[in-house]
N, C-alpha and C positions, 0 to 999 in steps of 0.2 A: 494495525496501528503501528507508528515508529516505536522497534521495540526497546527503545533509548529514552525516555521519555521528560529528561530533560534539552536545555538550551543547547542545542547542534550550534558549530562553527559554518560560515564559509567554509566551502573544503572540504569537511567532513562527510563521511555516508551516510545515510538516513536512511536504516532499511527499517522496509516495513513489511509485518507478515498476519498474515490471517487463517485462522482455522475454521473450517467450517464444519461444525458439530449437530447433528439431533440433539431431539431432547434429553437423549436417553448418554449422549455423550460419543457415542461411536460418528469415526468420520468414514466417508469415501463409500465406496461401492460396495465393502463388506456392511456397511448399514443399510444397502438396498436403494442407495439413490445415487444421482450421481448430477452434478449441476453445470445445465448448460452455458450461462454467459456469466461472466464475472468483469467489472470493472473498478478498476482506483482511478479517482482525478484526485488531480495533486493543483491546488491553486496557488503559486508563488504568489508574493508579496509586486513582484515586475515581472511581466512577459506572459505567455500564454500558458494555457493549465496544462497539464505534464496529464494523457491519457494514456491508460495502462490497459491491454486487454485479455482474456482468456474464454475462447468458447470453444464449444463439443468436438470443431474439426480447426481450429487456428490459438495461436497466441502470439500476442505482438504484446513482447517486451514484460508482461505478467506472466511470472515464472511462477513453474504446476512443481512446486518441492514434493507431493506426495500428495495421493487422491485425497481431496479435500484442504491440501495445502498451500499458501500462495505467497509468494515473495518478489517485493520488489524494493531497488535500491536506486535511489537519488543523489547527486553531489551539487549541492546549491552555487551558485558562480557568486563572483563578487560582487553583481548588482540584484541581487536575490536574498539581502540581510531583509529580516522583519518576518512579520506573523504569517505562517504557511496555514491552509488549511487543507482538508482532504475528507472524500467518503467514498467508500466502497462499499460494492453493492455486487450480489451473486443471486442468480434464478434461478430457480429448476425445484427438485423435490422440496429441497431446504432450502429458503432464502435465509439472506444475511445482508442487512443494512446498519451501516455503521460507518462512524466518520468523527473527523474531530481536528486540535489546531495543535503547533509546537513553534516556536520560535527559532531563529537563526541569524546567528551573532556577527557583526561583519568582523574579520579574521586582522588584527593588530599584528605589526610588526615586530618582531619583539629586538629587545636592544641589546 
């Protein structure tokens, strides 16, 4: 989820990061599992959805911060103001399904 979680500018980053925990709260391959595909789409308000990947032997553009951690960073253009939404979604021992919306303000000139 954007860990910002109010109204992003134009311009601004929007990063977003996910942990991926058992039940017991231990992540990554010291809890004995380890997940094979991971995805974020990111649906702008205009233009195509922003896919992010991560699996066992490749990643395009979903960054592996640490086993079982994932981070990825957005900078919305100036025809991408309005309601963003997005869900991510991870396989393997432990799934993780989760998604949600945040807004983005078109960027004023200032005087």
């Amino acid at each position: 989820m954007p860990t910002n979680t109010t109204a992003h500018s134009v311009g601004d980053t929007v990063r977003f990061s996910f942990v991926i925990q058992s039940t017991a709260g231990t992540t990554g391959t010291t809890a004995g599992y380890t997940n094979s595909d991971s995805k974020l789409i990111i649906n702008p308000p205009a233009g195509s959805a922003i896919v992010a990947v991560s699996t066992s032997t490749s990643s395009t553009a979903l960054t592996v911060t640490s086993t079982g951690q994932y981070q990825y960073d957005v900078v919305p253009s100036s025809s991408q103001h309005g309601r963003w939404t997005y869900h991510f979604k991870s396989t393997g021992a432990v799934t993780v399904s989760t998604g949600g919306a945040f807004a983005v303000r078109p960027k004023y000139a200032s005087s």
